[in-house]
N, C-alpha and C positions, 0 to 999 in steps of 0.2 A: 530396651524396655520403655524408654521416653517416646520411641517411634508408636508403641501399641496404644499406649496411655491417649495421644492426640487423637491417635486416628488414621495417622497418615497410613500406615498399613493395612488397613480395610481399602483405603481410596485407591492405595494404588493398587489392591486383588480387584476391586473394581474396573480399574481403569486397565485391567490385563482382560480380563472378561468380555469388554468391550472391544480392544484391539483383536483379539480372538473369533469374538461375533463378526468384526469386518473381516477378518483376514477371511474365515471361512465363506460368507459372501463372493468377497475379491474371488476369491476360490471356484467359486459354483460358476460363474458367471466366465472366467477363463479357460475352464474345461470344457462350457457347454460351446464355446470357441475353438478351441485350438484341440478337443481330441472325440469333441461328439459331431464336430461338422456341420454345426447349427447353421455357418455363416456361408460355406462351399455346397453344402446341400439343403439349403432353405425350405424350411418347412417339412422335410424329409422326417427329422425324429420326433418333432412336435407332432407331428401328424402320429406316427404310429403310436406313440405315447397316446394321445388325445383317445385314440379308436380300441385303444387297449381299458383306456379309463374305463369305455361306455361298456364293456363288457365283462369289467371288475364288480364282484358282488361287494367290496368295500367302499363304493363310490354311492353317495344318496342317489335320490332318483332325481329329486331339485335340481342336484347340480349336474347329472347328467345332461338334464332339457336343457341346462344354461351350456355346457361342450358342447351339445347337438347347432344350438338354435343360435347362439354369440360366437364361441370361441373356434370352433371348426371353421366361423366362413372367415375369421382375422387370424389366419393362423400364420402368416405372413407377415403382418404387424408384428403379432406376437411372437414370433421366430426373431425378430433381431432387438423387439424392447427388452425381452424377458434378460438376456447376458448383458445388455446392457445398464439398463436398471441394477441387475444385478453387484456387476462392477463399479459403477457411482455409489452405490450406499456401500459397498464394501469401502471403496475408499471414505467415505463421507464419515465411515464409525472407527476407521484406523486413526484419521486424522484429528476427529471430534469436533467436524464440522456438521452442522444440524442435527445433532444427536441425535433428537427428541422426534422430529418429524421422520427422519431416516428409520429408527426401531419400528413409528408405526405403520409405516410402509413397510420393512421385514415382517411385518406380522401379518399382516394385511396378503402379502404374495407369499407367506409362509401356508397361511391358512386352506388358500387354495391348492398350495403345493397338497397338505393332507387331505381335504375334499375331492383331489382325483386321486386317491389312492395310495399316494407318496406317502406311505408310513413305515421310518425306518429308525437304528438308531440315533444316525444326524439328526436325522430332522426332531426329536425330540430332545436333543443336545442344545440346538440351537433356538429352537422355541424355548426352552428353559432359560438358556441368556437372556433372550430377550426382557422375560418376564423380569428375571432378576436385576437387570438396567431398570429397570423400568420399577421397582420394588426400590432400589438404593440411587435416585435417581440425582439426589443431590452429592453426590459420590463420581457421577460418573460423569459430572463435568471437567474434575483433577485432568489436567493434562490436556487440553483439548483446546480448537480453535475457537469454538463457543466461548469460551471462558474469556480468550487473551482480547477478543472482538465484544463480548460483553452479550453474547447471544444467549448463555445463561439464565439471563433474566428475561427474554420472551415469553417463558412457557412456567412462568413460576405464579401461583394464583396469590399475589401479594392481598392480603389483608386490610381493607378500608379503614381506617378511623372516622365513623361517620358522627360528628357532631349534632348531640343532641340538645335540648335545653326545655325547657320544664315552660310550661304552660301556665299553670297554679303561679308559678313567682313573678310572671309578667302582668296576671292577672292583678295579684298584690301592689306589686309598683304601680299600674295603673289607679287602683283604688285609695291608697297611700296619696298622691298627686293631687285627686279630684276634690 
């Protein structure tokens, strides 16, 4: 009962939520490697993926002209960044190394993921974590290299104490003097 009372058991459901958002990353990023052939046939599924979007009625038209006109002609690029990217913030959110920049980069390539069409249950599993890191965010530093490295405090909008002092009393003391 003393565990609930501090808190430490919200932090560590937290700090399970986030090892989970990596792991699933970790995840995405080794499959599109070792069983979709991203790396032995380059460009091969991204591409039909890609050509499948442009003709998905659940894809905007915005973002089709951005597949058409960017992403189709780096699909090569994007064939070996996307598993890897992938993999780095997977590990990045297991270990709790850059939390904070790591989530908004998941969200960031998550978003896209739903812009061409990718809407499934995962993917709104894991946009939900996100958000929720991101909602309990001082929670989801418990456990993490951020914290033991003091990275923690980069992304915390610390509070100014801006020193003011009154005009009217200097004015006083001047005339008081004279």
């Amino acid at each position: 009962m003393k565990i609930i009372k501090n808190g430490r058991l919200f932090a560590v459901l937290i700090v399970l939520i986030r090892f989970l958002f990596g792991l699933g990353w970790l995840l995405a990023g080794v499959t599109k490697i070792t069983e979709k052939l991203w790396f032995k046939e380059p460009g091969v599924f991204l591409n039909n993926y890609l050509l499948h979007s442009l003709q998905s009625s659940n894809v905007p038209a915005f973002y089709k002209t951005f597949i058409e006109t960017i992403v189709l002609e780096h699909v090569l690029v994007l064939n070996y960044m996307i598993p890897i990217a992938q993999i780095i913030l997977g590990l990045f959110l297991i270990t709790g190394l850059f939390i904070l920049p790591s989530i908004l980069i998941c969200l960031f390539m998550h978003i896209n993921f739903i812009l061409s069409g990718n809407m499934n249950l995962i993917s709104l599993i894991l946009y939900t974590n996100a958000f929720s890191l991101l909602m309990f965010r001082s929670n989801m530093y418990s456990f993490s290299l951020d914290k033991y490295f003091h990275l923690d405090t980069l992304f915390i909008n610390k509070k100014r104490k801006i020193k003011t002092f009154s005009i009217s009393a200097k004015k006083e003391k001047l005339s008081v003097h004279s």
